[in-house]
C-alpha positions in Angstrom: 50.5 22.2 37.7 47.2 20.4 38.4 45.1 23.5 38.4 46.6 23.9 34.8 45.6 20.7 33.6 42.2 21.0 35.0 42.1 24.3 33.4 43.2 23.2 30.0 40.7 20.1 30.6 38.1 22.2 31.1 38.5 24.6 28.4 38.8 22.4 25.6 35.9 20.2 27.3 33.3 23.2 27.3 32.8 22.9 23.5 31.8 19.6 23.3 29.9 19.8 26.6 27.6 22.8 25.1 27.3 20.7 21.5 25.9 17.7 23.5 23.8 19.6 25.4 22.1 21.8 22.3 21.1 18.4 20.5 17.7 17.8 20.4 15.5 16.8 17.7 12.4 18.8 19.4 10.9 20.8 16.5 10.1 20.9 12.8 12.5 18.8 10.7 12.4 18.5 6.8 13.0 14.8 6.4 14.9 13.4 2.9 15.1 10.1 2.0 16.7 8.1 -0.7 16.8 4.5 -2.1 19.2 1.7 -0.7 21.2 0.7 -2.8 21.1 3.5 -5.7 21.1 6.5 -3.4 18.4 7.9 -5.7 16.1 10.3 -3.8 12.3 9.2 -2.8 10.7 12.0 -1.3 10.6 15.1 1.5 8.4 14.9 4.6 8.0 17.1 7.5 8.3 15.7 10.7 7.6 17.1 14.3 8.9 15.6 17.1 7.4 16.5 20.3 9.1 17.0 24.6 6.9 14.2 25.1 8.8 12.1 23.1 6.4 11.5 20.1 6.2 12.3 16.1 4.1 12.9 13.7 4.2 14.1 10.3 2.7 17.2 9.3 2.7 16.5 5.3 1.5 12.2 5.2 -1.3 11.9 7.1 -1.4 10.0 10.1 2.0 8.5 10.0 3.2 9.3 13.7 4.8 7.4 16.5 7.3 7.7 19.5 11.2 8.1 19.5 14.1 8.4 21.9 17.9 9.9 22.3 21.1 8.5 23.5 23.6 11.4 23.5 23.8 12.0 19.4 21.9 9.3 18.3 18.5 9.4 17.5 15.2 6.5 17.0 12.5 7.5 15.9 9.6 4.8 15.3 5.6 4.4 14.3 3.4 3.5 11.7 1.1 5.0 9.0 -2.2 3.1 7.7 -2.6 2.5 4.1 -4.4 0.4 2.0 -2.8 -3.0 0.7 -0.2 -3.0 3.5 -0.5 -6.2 5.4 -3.4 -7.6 7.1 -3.9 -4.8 9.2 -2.8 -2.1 7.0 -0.7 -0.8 8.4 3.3 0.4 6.9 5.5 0.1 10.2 8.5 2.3 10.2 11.9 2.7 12.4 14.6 5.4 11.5 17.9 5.2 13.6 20.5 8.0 13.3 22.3 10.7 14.9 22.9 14.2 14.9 25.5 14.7 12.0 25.9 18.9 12.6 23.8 21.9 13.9 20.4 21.3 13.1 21.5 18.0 10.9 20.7 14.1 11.2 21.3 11.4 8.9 20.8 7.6 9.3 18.9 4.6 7.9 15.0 4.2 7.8 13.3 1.0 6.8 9.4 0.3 6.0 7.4 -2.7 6.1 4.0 -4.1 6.0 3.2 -4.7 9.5 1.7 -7.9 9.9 2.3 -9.8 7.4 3.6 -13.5 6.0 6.8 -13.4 4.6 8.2 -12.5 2.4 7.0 -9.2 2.9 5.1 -7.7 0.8 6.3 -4.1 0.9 9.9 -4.2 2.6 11.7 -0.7 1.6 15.4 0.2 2.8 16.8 4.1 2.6 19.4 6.7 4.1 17.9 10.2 5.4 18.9 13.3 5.7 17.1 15.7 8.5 17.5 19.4 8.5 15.7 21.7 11.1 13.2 24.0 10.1 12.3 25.9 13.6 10.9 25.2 16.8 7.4 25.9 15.7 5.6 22.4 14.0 2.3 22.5 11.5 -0.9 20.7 12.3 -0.6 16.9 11.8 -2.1 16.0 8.6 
């Protein structure tokens, strides 16, 4: 009886074992994000993320950083310079989500002005959508 219950453990174990396993966010990823509260869509991006846990996106340029994975979920963090964003200019950014499908994330992603006195000046929340586009990533722009 035990070595049939360790057998039917590990059968029906196996799937979710390999689907753990597979999840990675290493490659190119088309990145969607809409507006909190309306839901109404803001814009694509590409982003690459990297074995040596950093980003960077191939289609804004210079707006890169590093992330990190606990089982399905996902962080992903950095920055982008641009003009008229706090006193350094800089737009700080942190997405956290998880892996919703194969080769599908979704989660919440907020920018800010980075520094700045409050209130901010630019303080943006939305939901993503991520859907892999291959292995292979595109020059940073």
């Amino acid at each position: 009886m035990f070595r049939l219950m360790c057998a039917i453990v590990a059968a029906t174990s196996a799937p979710a074992l390999a689907l753990a396993s597979e999840a990675s966010p290493v490659g190119a990823w088309q990145f969607s994000y809409y507006h909190e509260p309306s839901g109404a869509f803001y814009a694509h991006q590409t982003i690459c993320f990297k074995e040596d846990k950093t980003w960077y996106s191939s289609t804004q340029a210079n707006w890169k950083g590093a992330w990190f994975q606990s089982g399905d979920d996902l962080q992903w963090y950095g920055s982008v310079p641009m003009s008229g964003m706090g006193s350094a200019g800089n737009l700080a950014t942190i997405s956290i989500g998880r892996f919703t499908g194969s080769g599908v994330m979704g989660g919440i992603y907020t920018e800010w002005a980075a520094p700045s006195a409050l209130p901010l000046g630019w303080d943006k929340h939305y939901t993503y959508k991520m859907t892999f586009k291959g292995a292979a990533c595109e020059a940073p722009k």
